[in-house]
C-alpha positions in Angstrom: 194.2 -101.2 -159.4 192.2 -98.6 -161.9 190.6 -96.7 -159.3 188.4 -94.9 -161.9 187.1 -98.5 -163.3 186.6 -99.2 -159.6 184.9 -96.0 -159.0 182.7 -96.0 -162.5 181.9 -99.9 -160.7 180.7 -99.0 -157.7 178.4 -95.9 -159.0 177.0 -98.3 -161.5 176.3 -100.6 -159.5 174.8 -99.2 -156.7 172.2 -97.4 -159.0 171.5 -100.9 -160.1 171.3 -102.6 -156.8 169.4 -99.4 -155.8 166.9 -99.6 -158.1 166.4 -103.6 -158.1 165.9 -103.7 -154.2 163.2 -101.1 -155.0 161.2 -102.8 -157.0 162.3 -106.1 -155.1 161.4 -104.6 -151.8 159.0 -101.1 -152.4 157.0 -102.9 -154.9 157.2 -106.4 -154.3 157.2 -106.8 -150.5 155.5 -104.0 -149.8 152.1 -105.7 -148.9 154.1 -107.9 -146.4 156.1 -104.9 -144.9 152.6 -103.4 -144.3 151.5 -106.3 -142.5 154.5 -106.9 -140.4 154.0 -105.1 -136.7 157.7 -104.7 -136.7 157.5 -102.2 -139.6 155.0 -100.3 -138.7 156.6 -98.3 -136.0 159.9 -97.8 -138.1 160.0 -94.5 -139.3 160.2 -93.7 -143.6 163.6 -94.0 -144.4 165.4 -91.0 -147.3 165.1 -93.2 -150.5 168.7 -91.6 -151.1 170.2 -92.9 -147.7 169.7 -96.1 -149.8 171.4 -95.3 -152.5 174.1 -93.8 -150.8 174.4 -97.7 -148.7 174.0 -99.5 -151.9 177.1 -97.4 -153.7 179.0 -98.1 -150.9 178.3 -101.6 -150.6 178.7 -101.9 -154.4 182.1 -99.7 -153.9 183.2 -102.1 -151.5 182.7 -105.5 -153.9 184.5 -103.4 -156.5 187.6 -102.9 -154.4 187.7 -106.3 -153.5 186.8 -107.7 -157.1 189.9 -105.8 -158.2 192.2 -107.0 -155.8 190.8 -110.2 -156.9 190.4 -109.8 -160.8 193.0 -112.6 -162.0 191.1 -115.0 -160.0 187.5 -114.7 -162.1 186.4 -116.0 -165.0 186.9 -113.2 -168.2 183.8 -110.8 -168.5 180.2 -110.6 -166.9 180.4 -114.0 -166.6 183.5 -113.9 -164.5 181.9 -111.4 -162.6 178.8 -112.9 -161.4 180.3 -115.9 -160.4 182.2 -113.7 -157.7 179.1 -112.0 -157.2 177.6 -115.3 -156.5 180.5 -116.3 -153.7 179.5 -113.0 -152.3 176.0 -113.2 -152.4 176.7 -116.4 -150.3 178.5 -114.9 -147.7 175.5 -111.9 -147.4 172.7 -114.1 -146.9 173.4 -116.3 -143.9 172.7 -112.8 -141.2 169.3 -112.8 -142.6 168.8 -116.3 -140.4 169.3 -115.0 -138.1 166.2 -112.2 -137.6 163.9 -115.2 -136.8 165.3 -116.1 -133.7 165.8 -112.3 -132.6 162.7 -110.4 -133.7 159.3 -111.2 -132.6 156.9 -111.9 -135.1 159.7 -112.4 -138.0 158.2 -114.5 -140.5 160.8 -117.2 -142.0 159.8 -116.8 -145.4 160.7 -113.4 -145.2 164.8 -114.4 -144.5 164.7 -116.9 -147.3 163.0 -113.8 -149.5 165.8 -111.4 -148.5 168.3 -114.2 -148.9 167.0 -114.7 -152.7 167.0 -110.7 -153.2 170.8 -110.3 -152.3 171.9 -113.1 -154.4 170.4 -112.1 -157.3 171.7 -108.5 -156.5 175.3 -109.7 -155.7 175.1 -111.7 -158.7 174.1 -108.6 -161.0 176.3 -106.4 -159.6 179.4 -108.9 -160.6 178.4 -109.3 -163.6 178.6 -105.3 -163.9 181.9 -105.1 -162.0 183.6 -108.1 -164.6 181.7 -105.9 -167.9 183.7 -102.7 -166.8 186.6 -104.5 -164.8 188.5 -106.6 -167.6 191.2 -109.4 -166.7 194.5 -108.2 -167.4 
């Protein structure tokens, strides 16, 4: 394994996850977040504890995508399809805040469910860019 590609990865795409569930969730959800009871009494989060979860997420993927590699398609392409089989595997806990939280709306999972595949898938696409098939 090239622990600097894996490295150079997981920085990458972490700023890029980072900055997509920004807009996806700051800018996009935001109005529904305000809304939501459950929200309000959370406390403001340090935008760069985010980033900090989204590199290691990303970190994580990377490790895994190289151990992996040979199995993937060549290129981005290669890459987001891993991304998609991971973004899969992500989404089904978000199903599960329904039955648990009071006042959860259902739309919300499915929206959270459609952020982190289009996340996963972006950041495989960057991991098979920078992580090549040997």
């Amino acid at each position: 394994m090239n622990w600097t590609k894996i490295g150079i990865g997981a920085v990458a795409g972490g700023i890029v996850i980072w900055l997509m569930d920004f807009v996806a969730h700051g800018m996009m959800l935001a109005n529904t977040y305000t809304r939501m009871e459950i929200f309000q009494v959370a406390e403001p989060a340090n935008p760069l504890m985010f980033l900090l979860v989204s590199t290691c997420i990303a970190a994580a993927a990377a490790i895994l995508f190289a151990r992996t590699r040979n199995s993937w398609g060549a290129g981005a392409a290669g890459g987001a399809t891993y991304g998609f089989f991971i973004g899969l595997v992500g989404i089904f806990p978000f199903f599960y805040h329904p039955m648990v939280l009071n006042g959860w709306p259902y739309y919300l999972s499915w929206c959270w469910s459609g952020i982190t595949m289009i996340d996963s898938v972006v950041l495989g696409a960057i991991l098979g860019a920078i992580y090549p098939r040997s």
